[in-house]
BALOBA-1460 file (C-alpha; in Angstrom, 3 decimals):
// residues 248
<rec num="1" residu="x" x="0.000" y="0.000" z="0.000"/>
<rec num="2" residu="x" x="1.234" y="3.407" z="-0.777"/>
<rec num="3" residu="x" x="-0.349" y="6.498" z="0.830"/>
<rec num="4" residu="x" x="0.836" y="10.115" z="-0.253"/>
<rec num="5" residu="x" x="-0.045" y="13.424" z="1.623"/>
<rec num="6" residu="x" x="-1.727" y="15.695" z="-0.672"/>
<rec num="7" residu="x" x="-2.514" y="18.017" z="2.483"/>
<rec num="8" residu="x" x="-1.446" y="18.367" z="5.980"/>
<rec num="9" residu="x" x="-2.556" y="21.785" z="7.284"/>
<rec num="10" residu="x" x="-5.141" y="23.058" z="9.328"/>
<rec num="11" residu="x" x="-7.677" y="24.997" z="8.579"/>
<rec num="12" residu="x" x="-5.748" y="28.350" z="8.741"/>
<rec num="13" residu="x" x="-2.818" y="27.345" z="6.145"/>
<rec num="14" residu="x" x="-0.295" y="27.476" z="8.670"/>
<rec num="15" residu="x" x="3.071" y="26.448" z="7.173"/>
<rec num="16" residu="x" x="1.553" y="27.087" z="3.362"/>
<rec num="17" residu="x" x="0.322" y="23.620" z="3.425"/>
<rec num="18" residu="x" x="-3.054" y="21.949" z="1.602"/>
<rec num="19" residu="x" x="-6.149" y="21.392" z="3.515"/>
<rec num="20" residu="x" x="-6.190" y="17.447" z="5.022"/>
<rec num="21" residu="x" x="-5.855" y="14.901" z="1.925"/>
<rec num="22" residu="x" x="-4.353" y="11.486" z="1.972"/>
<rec num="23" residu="x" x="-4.524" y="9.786" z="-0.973"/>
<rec num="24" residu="x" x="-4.083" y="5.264" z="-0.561"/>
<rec num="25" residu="x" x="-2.950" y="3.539" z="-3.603"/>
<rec num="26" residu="x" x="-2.638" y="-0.668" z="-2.969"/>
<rec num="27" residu="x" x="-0.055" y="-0.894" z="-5.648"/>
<rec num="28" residu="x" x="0.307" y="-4.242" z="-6.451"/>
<rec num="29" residu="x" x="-2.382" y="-6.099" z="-4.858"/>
<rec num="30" residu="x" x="-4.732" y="-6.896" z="-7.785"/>
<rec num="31" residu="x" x="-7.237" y="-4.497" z="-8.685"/>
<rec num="32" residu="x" x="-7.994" y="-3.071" z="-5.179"/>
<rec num="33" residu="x" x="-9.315" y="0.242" z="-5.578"/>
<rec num="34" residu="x" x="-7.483" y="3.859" z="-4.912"/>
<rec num="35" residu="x" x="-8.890" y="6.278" z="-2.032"/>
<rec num="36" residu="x" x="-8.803" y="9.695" z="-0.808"/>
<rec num="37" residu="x" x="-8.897" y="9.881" z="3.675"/>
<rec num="38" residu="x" x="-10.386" y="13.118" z="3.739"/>
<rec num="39" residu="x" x="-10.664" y="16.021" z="1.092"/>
<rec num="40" residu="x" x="-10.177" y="19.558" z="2.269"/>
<rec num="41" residu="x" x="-10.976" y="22.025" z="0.102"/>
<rec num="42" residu="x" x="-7.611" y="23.186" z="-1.507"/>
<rec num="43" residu="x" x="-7.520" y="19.004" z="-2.115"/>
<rec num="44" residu="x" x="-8.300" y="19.203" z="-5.948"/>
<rec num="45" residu="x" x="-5.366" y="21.842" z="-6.499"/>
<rec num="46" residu="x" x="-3.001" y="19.245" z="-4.394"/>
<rec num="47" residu="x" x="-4.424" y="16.731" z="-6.538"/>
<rec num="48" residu="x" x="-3.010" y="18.428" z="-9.572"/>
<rec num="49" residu="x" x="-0.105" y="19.968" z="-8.163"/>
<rec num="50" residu="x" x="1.409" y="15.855" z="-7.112"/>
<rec num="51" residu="x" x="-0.164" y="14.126" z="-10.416"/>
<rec num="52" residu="x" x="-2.765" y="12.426" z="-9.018"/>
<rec num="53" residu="x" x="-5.757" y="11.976" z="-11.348"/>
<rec num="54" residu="x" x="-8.781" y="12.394" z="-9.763"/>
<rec num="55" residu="x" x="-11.038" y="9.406" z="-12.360"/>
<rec num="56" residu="x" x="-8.445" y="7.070" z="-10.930"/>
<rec num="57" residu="x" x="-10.063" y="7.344" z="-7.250"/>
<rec num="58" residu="x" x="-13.020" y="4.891" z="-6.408"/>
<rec num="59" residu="x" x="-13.849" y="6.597" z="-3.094"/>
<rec num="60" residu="x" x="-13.290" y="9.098" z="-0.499"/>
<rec num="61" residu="x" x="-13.745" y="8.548" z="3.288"/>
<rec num="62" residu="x" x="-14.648" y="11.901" z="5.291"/>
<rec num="63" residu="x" x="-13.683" y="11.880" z="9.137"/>
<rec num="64" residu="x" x="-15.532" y="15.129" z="9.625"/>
<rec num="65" residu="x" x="-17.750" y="17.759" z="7.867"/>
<rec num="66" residu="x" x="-15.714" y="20.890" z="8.471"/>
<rec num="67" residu="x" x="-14.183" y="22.511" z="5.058"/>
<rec num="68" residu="x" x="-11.155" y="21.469" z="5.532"/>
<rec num="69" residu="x" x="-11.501" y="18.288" z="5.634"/>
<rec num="70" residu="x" x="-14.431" y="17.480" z="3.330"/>
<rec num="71" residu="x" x="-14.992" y="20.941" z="1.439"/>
<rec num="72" residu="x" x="-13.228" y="19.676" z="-1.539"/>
<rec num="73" residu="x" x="-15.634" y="17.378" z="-2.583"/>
<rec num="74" residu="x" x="-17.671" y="19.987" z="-4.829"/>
<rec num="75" residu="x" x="-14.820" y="20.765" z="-6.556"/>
<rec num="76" residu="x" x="-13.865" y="16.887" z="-7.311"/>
<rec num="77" residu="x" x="-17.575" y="16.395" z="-8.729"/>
<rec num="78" residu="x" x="-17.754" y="19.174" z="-10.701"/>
<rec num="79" residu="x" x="-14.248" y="18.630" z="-12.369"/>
<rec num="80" residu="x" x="-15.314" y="15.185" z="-12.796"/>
<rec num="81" residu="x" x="-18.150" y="16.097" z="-14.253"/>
<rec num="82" residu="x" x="-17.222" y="19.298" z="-16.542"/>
<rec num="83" residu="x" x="-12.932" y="18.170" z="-17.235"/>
<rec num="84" residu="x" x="-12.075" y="14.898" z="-16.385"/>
<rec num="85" residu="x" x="-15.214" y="13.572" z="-17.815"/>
<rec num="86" residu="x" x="-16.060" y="10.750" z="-15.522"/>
<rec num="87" residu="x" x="-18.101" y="7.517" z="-15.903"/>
<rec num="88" residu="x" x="-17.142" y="5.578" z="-13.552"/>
<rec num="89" residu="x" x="-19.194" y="5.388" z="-9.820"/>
<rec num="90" residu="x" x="-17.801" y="7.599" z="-7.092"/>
<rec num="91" residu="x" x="-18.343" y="6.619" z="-3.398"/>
<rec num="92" residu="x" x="-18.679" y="8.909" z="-0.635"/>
<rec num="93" residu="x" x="-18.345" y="7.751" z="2.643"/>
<rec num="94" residu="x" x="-18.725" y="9.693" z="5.679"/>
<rec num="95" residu="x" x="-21.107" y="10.278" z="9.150"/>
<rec num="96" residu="x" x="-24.185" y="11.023" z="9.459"/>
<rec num="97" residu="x" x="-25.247" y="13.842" z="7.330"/>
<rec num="98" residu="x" x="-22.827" y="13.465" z="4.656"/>
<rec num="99" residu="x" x="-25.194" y="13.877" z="1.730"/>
<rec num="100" residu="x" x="-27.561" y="17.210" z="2.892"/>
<rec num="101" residu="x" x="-23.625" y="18.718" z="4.203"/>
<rec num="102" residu="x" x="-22.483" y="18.026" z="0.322"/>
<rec num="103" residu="x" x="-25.829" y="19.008" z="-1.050"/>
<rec num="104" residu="x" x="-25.915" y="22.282" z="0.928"/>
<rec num="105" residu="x" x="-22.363" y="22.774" z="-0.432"/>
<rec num="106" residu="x" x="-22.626" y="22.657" z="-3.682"/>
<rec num="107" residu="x" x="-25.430" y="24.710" z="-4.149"/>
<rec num="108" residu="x" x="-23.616" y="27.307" z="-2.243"/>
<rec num="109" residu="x" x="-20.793" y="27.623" z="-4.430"/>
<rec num="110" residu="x" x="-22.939" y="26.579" z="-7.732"/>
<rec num="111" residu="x" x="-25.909" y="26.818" z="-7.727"/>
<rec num="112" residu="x" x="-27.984" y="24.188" z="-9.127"/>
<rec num="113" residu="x" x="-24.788" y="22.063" z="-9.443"/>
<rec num="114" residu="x" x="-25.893" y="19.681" z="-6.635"/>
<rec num="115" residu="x" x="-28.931" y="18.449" z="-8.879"/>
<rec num="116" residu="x" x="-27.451" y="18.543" z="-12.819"/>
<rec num="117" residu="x" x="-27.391" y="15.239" z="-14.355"/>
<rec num="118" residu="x" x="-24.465" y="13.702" z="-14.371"/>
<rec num="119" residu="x" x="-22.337" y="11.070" z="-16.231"/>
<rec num="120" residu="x" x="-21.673" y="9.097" z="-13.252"/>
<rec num="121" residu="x" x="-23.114" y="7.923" z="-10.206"/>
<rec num="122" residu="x" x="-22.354" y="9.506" z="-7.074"/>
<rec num="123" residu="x" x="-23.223" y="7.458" z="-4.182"/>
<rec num="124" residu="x" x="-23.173" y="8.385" z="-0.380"/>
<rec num="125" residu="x" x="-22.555" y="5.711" z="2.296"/>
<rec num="126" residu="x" x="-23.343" y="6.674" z="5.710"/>
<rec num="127" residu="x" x="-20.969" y="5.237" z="8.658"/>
<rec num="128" residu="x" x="-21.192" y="5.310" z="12.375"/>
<rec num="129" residu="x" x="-19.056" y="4.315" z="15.029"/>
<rec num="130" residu="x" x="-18.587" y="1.366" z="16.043"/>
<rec num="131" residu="x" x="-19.975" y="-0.452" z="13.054"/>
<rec num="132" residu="x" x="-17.575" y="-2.016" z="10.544"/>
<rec num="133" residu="x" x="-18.078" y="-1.196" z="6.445"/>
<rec num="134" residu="x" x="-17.014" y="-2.692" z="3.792"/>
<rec num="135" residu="x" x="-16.346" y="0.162" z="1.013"/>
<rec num="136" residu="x" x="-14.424" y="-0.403" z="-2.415"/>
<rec num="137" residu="x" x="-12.932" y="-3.370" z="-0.897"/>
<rec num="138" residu="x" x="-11.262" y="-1.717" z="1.921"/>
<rec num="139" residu="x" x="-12.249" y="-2.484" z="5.575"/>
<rec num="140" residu="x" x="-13.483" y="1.140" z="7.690"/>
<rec num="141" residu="x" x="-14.213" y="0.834" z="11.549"/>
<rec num="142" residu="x" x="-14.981" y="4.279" z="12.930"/>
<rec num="143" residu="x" x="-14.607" y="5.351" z="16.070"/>
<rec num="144" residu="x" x="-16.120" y="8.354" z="17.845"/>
<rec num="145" residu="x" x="-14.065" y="11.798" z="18.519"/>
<rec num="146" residu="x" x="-15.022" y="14.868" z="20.303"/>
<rec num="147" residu="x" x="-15.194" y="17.460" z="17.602"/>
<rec num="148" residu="x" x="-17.924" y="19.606" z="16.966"/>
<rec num="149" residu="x" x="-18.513" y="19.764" z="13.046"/>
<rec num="150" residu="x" x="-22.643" y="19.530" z="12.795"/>
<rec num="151" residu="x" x="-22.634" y="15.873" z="12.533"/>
<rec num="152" residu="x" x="-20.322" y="12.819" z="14.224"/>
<rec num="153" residu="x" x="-16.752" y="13.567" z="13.589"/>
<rec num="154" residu="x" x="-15.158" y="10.204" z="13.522"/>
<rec num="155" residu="x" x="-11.489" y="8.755" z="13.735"/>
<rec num="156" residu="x" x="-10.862" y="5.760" z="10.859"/>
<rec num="157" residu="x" x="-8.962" y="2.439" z="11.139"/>
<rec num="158" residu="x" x="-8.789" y="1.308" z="7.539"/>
<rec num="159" residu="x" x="-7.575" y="-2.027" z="6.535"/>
<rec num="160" residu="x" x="-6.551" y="-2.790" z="2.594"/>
<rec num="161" residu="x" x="-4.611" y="-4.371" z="1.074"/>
<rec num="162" residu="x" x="-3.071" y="-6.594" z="3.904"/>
<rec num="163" residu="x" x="-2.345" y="-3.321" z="5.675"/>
<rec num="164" residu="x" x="-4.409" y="-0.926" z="8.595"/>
<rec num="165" residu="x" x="-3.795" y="2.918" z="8.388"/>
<rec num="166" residu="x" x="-5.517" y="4.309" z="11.390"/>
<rec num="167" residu="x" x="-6.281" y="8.467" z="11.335"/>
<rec num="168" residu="x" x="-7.626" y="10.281" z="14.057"/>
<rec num="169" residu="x" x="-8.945" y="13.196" z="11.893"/>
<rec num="170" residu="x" x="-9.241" y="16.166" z="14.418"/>
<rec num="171" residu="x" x="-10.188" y="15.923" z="18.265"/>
<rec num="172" residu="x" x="-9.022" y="16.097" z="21.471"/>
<rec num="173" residu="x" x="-8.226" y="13.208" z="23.630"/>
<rec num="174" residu="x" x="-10.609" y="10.444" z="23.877"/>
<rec num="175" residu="x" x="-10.031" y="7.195" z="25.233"/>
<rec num="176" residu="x" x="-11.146" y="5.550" z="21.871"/>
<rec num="177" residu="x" x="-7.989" y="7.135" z="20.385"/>
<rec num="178" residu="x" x="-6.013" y="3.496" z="21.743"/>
<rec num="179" residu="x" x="-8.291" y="0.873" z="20.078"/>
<rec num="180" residu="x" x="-8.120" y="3.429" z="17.071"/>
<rec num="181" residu="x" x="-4.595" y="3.294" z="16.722"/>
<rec num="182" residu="x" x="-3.474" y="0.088" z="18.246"/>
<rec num="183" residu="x" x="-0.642" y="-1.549" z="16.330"/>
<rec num="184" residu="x" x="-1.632" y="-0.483" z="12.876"/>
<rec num="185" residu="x" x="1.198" y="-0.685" z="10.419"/>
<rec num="186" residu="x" x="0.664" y="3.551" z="10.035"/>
<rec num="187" residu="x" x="-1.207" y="5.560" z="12.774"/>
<rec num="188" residu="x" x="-1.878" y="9.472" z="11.347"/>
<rec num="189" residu="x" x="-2.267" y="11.046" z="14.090"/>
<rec num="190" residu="x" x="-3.755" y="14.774" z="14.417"/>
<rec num="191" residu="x" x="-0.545" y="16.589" z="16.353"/>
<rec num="192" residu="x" x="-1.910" y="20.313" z="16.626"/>
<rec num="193" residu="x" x="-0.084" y="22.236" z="19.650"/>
<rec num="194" residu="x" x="3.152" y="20.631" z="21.420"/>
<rec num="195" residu="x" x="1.096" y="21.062" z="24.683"/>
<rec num="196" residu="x" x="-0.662" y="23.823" z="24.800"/>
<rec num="197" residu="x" x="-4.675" y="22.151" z="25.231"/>
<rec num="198" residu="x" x="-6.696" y="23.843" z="22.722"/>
<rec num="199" residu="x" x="-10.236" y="22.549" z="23.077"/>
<rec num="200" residu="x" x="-11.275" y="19.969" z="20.630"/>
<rec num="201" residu="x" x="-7.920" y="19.311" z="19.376"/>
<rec num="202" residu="x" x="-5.094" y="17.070" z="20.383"/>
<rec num="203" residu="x" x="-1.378" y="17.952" z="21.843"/>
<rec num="204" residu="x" x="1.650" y="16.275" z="21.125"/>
<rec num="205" residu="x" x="2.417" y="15.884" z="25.142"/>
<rec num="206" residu="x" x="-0.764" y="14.138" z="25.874"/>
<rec num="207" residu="x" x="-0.550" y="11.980" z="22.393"/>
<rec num="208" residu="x" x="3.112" y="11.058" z="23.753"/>
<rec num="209" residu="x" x="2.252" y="10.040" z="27.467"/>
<rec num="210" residu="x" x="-0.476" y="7.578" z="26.188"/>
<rec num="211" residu="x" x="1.887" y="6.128" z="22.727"/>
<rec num="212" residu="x" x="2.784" y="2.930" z="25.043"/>
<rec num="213" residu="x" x="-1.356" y="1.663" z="25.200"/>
<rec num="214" residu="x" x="-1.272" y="2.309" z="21.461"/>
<rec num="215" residu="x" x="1.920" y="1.359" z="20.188"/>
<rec num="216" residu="x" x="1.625" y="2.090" z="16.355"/>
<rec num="217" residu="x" x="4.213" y="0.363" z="14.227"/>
<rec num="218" residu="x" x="4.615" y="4.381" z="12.124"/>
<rec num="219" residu="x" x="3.237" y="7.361" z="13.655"/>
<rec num="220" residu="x" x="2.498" y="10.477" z="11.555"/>
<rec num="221" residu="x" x="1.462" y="13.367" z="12.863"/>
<rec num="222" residu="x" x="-0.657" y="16.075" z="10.711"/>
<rec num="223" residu="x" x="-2.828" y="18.721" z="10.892"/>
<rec num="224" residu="x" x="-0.149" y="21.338" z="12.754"/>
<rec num="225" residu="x" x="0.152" y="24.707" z="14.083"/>
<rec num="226" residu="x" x="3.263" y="27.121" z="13.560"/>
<rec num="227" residu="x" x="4.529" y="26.053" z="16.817"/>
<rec num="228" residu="x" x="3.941" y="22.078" z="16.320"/>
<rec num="229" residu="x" x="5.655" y="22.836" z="12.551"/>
<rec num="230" residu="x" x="8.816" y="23.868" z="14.347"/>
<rec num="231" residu="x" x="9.181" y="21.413" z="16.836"/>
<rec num="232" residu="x" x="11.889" y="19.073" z="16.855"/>
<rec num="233" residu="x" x="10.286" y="14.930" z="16.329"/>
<rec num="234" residu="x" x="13.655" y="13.977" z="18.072"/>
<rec num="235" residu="x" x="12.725" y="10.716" z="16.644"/>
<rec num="236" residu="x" x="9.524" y="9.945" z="18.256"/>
<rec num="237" residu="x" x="7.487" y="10.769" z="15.457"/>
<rec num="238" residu="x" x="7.266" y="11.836" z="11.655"/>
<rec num="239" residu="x" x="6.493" y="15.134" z="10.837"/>
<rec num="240" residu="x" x="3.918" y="15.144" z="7.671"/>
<rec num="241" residu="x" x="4.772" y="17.016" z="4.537"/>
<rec num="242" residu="x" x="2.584" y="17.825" z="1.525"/>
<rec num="243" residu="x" x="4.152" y="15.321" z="-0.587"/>
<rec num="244" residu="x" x="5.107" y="13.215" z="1.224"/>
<rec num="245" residu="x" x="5.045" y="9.525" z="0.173"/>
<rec num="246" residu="x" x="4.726" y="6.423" z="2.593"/>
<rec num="247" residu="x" x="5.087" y="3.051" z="1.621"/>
<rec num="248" residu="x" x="3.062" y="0.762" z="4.041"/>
């Protein structure tokens, strides 16, 4: 499995990084299907600026409707539908809400875009914590975070391609963060302050004291402010890059 980071910022660009995108590739294993973890809204533009073409993505998995993590998802559609020229299905899967969040979305930005006819199917799968899915031939288990977005914001432990990425997507500490992240091959893990609490978002210092229950085989940590962007890893931990390219 090969995962690239299209995006790594937060919301507020810090660092002049994309909005959250991870895009999963199972070279070599026969078929399986390409995904996106996430699409922020600059996610398209990352998309184009690292060569990844967006008809050769089968699905997209959305830990939480805020814009910067699912607000590119207009944009995908409607390039699918008006450049790339698309036929082929295109699954959605996110928490509750997913589909009147996208819906709402798109009409914002284009009015009337949300109900044009398109080429190719574009079809919504709802998951929930706690309940296993089987989507594009990858394995999802969510898990609930504490994030206030409008609807559940989730944390994913995906398995494909003989492999389990686990991402936390944003929150603060939870105790569902261990069973999230336990042993899989690559934990992304949200890394905002280096321990400054900031309310609904999680520190490097309390991520660190509680790495022994979890004990991921690769931790990456994402979704970082100025001061998390300059601190040192000293080892402990990778620092994501746009760009960056992880073979799992």
């Amino acid at each position: 499995m090969r995962l690239q980071i299209l995006g790594c910022g937060d919301a507020f660009g810090s660092g002049g990084r994309f909005n959250t995108c991870f895009h999963v590739s199972p070279e070599g294993s026969g078929g399986r299907s390409a995904f996106l973890i996430d699409c922020g809204a600059s996610s398209l533009i990352a998309m184009r600026r690292f060569g990844v073409d967006p008809n050769g993505i089968d699905a997209v998995f959305l830990t939480h409707l805020h814009g910067d993590h699912f607000g590119g998802l207009p944009w995908l559609i409607l390039d699918a539908q008006l450049v790339s020229r698309r036929t082929k299905p295109l699954v959605i899967a996110g928490p509750r809400g997913t589909g009147a969040r996208l819906a709402a979305a798109m009409e914002a930005l284009f009015p009337g875009s949300g109900t044009a006819q398109r080429a190719f199917p574009v079809e919504i799968v709802e998951i929930a914590a706690g309940l296993r899915s089987e989507v594009v031939g990858a394995g999802v288990t969510p898990f609930s975070m504490s994030h206030p977005s409008g609807a559940p914001s989730l944390g994913l432990r995906i398995e494909a391609g003989g492999r389990t990425v686990s991402y936390t997507g944003d929150t603060e500490w939870v105790e569902d963060l261990i069973p999230l992240g336990r042993e899989a091959d690559l934990m992304i893990a949200e890394g905002y302050t280096v321990e400054r609490p900031v309310k609904f978002h999680l520190n490097w210092a309390t991520l660190a004291a509680r790495l022994p229950e979890i004990r991921p085989k690769r931790l990456v940590l994402t979704h970082m402010s100025p001061e998390m962007i300059a601190h040192d890893p000293a080892g402990r931990y990778v620092a994501a890059e746009d760009g960056m390219v992880l073979e799992i």
